[in-house]
Backbone as CSV, one residue per row, in Angstrom:
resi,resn,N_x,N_y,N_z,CA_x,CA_y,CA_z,C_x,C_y,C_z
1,UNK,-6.230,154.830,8.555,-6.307,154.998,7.093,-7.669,154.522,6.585
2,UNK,-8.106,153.520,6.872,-9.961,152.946,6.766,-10.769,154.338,6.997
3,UNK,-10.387,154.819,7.859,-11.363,156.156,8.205,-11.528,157.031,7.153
4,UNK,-10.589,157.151,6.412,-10.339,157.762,5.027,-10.823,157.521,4.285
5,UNK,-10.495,156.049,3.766,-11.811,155.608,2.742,-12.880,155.291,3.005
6,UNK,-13.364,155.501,4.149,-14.898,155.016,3.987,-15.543,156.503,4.472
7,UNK,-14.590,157.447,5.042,-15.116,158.595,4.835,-15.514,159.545,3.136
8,UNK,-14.342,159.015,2.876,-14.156,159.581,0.949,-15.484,158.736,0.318
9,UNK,-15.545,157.801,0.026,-16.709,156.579,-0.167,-18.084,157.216,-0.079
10,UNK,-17.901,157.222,1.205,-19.195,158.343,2.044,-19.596,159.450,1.091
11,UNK,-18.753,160.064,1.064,-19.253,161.961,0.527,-19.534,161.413,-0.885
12,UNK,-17.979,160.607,-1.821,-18.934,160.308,-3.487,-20.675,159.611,-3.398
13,UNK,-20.875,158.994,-2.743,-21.853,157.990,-3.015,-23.042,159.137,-1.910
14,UNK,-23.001,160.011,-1.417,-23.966,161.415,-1.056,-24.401,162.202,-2.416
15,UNK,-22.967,162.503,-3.125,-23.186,163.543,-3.717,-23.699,162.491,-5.001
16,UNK,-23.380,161.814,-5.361,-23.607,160.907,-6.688,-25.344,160.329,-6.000
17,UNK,-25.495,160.262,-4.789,-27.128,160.066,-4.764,-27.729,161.244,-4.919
18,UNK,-27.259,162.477,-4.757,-27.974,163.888,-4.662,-28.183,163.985,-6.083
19,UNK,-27.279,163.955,-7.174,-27.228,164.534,-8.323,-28.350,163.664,-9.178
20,UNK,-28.209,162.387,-8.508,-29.611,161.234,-9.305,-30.965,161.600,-8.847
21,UNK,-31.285,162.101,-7.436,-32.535,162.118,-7.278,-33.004,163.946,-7.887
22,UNK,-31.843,164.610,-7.935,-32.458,165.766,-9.056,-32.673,165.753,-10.498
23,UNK,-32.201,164.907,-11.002,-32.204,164.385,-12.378,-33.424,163.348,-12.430
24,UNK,-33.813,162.680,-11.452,-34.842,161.872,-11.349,-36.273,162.983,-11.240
25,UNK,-36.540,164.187,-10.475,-37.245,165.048,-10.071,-37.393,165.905,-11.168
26,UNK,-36.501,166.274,-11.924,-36.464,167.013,-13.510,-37.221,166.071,-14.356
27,UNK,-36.547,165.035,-14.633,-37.418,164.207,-15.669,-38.866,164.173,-15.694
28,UNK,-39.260,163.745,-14.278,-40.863,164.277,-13.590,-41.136,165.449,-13.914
């Protein structure tokens, strides 16, 4: 069950870094 959440964990905190460094690259 750990495998789960730290897989789930994993993908939000990918996609929630992806969406900041394009919003960071726009602002630029």
């Amino acid at each position: 069950m750990a495998w789960f959440i730290i897989a789930t964990w994993t993908t939000v905190y990918f996609v929630v870094s992806t969406k900041i460094e394009k919003n960071a690259l726009r602002l630029k």
